[in-house]
N, C-alpha and C positions, 0 to 999 in steps of 0.2 A: 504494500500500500504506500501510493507517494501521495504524502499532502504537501501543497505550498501553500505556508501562510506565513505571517508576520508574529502571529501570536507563538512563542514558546510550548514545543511540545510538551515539558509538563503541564502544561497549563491546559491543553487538550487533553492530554492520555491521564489527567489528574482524578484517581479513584477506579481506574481502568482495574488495576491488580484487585481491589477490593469487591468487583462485581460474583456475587455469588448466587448466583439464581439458580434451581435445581427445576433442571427439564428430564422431563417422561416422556417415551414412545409409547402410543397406546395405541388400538386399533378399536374404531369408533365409527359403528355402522359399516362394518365392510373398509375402508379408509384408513391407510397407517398415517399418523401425524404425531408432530411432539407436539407438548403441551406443555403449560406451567399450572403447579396444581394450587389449587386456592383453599378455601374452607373447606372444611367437610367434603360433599360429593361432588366440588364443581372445580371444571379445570379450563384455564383459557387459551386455545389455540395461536400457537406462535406459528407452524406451518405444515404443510401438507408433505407426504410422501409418496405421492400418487401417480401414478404412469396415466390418468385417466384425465382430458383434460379439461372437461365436463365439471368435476369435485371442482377444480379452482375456480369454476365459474359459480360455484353454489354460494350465495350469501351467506346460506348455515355453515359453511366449513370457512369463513373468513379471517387471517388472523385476528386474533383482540377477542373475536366471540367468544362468550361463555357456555359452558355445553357442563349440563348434568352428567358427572361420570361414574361409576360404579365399577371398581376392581374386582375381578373375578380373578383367585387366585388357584383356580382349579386345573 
């Protein structure tokens, strides 16, 4: 990645090492995607993993959306 700017790379990549966000693979309606999980049963799609190109056209599958999820750990 080349940036040009004026501003001081720490001062852009500042808190970069501290990002600690923990993403799941789940597969949701037939649809593999990660996710970030939230409360309880619900997790919000960050993006798709889908050979299909239909799913990326679905509003339901958007990132940001929140989608009721249920882990079956069977």
């Amino acid at each position: 990645m080349i940036i040009h700017s004026i501003i001081p790379m720490e001062t852009i990549f500042a808190g970069f090492e501290s990002m600690n966000e923990q993403f799941t693979e789940i597969d949701y309606m037939g649809i593999k995607m990660q996710v970030q999980m939230m409360n309880g049963n619900q997790a919000k799609i960050v993006r798709l993993f889908s050979p299909i190109a239909s799913d990326y056209l679905n509003p339901k599958f958007a990132p940001g959306q929140i989608i009721g999820f249920h882990p079956d750990f069977s």
